[in-house]
C-alpha positions, -999 to +999 in steps of 0.1 A: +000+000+000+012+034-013+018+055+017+019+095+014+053+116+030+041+148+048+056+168+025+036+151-001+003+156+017+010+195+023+023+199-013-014+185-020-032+205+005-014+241-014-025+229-047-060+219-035-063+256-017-049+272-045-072+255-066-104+268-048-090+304-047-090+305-081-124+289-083-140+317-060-127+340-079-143+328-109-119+339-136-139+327-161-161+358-161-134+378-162-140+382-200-166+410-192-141+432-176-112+424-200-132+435-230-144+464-223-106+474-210-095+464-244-119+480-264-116+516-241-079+510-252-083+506-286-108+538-296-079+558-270-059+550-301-080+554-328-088+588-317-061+603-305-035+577-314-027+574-275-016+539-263+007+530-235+014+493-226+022+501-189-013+523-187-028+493-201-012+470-175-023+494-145-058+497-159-060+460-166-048+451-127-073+480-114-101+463-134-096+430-132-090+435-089-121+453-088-143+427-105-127+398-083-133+408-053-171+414-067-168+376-075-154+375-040-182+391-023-210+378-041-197+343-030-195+356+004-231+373+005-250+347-009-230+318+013-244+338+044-284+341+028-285+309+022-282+312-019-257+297-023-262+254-030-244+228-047-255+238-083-237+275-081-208+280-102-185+287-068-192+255-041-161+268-022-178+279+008-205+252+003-181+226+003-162+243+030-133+239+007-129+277+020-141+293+048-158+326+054-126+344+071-099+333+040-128+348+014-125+381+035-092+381+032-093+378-005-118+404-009-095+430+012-065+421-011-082+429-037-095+456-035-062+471-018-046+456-054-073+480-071-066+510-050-028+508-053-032+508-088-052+539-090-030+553-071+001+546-093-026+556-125-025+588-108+007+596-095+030+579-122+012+601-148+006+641-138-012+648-175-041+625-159-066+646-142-077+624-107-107+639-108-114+627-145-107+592-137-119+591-103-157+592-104-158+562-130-132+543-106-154+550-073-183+536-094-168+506-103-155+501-070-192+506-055-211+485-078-186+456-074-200+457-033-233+470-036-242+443-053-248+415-033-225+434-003-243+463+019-280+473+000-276+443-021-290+455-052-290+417-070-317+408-043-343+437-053-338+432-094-315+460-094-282+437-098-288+435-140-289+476-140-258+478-120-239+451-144-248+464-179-236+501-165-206+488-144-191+462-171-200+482-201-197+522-202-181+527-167-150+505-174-146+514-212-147+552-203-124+548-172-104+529-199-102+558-225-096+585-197-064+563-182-051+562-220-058+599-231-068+621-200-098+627-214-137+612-211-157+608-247-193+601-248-188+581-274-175+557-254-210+546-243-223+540-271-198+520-283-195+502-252-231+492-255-231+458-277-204+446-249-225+459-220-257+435-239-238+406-241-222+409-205-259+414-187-266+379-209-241+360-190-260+374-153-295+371-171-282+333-178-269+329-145-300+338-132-326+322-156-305+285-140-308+298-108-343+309-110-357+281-089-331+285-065-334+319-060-372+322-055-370+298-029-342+315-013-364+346-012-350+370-031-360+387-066-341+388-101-354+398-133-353+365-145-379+354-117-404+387-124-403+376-160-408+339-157-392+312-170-406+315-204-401+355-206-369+352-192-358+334-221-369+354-247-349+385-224-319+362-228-321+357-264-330+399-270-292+402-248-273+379-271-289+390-305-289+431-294-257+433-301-255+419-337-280+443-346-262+471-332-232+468-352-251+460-384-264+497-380-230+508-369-211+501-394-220+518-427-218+550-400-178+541-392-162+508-413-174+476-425-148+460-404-171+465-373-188+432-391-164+410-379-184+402-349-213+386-369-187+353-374-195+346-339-235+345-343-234+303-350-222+306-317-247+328-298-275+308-319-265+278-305-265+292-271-295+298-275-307+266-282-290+252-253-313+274-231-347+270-244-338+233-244-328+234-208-292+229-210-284+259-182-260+240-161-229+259-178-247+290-197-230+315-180-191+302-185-204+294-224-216+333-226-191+345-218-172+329-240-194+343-270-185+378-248-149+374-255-153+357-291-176+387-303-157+414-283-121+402-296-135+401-334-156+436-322-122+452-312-101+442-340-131+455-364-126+485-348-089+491-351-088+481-386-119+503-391-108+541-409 
């Protein structure tokens, strides 16, 4: 019989820790955030040909903190209401893989990693106005507690409202502003197909969860709509977009229809989800998020 050294069993213990930090941070949906980052980026440099790898860097760390320890506190929050079961996408407090003390601690670290990197936004780059930058950074910060943290806006239907302003406009213009010093408008509109498709990925979330939910107690959109009108919401999010840049782009480039080569996949999504195949619909919209915002932001830099 194979027996196990003690250095082997704590070399297995790290990696099995490890493993459910990064579960419960859910990197997966980090595809919302990243986007939007990219896509503030690249219409810095379209229109004022303004791009800085280490401003990229800083904004990418500020962003990507910022919507982890969002992950980090809606694990935390719905752990503690009871939410939380063995179908969710993060079992780490479930399981008590984790406990409620080490998800704290995550949650402080990460949002310490997003203020320090504000802060060096700020101070390693004096033609950067704070105050530009600063109200679209203190909303960010916000929405990613006051969502299931404090008021707990996903509980009262308010958590799709707070995502589709958080992931889409807010980041992209915070994006723009780090790259040029400057805030354009236009940055919300264009944000907009992005912001659609990242609001699908919650809406699916929550259309599995619906059952779940309502017996927890609390109220989505998904579970004022019903099952059957929640659906057709789902498939309005993933198709919005399309349509969007089909009106877009005889305004700006025809390059902006790159995106429509990842429709087969948001189709097929949303077969999965009228036939009842939910368990993974969130981690597979995303997916179409980061297919159609990749395409979406190389249409645009190639775009005249």
């Amino acid at each position: 019989m194979l027996s196990l050294k003690k250095e082997d069993y704590d070399s297995t213990s790290f990696i099995k820790k490890m493993k459910s930090y990064i579960i419960c941070l859910r990197p997966w949906s980090f595809t919302a955030s990243f986007m939007s980052v990219l896509l503030g980026t690249a219409m810095a440099w379209k229109s004022r040909e303004n791009f800085d790898l280490l401003r990229l860097m800083l904004t990418l760390l500020a962003v990507l903190a910022t919507h982890a320890a969002g992950n980090l506190v809606n694990t935390l929050f719905d752990y503690k209401n009871g939410i939380d079961t063995t179908t969710s996408d993060d079992k780490t407090l479930v399981k008590k893989t984790l406990t409620p003390r080490e998800v704290r601690i995550l949650i402080y670290i990460c949002y310490e990693v997003a203020i320090a990197s504000y802060i060096v936004i700020c101070l390693g780059y004096p033609s950067i106005s704070p105050m530009k930058i600063f109200p679209t950074f203190l909303t960010g910060m916000a929405a990613s507690f006051i969502y299931t943290g404090s008021i707990g806006l996903k509980y009262i239907a308010l958590g799709d409202l707070v995502v589709f302003i958080a992931f889409g406009p807010v980041i992209t213009l915070f994006t723009y502003a780090v790259q040029t010093g400057e805030l354009s408008m236009q940055c919300v509109s264009m944000a907009l197909p992005l912001a659609f498709h990242t609001e699908a990925i919650l809406h699916g979330n929550n259309i599995r969860d619906l059952e779940t939910d309502k017996n927890a107690g609390i109220v989505t959109m998904a579970i004022l709509l019903g099952m059957k009108n929640a659906r057709l919401v789902y498939t309005l999010l993933l198709i919005l977009p399309y349509i969007m840049i089909s009106f877009m782009a005889p305004f700006h480039s025809a390059f902006l229809l790159f995106p429509l080569l990842s429709l087969p996949l948001a189709c097929r999504l949303n077969f999965d989800c009228y036939h009842g195949n939910l368990q993974e619909i969130p981690q597979k919209t995303a997916m179409v998020n980061l297919v159609f915002g990749i395409l979406y932001v190389c249409g645009l830099a190639l775009a005249k």
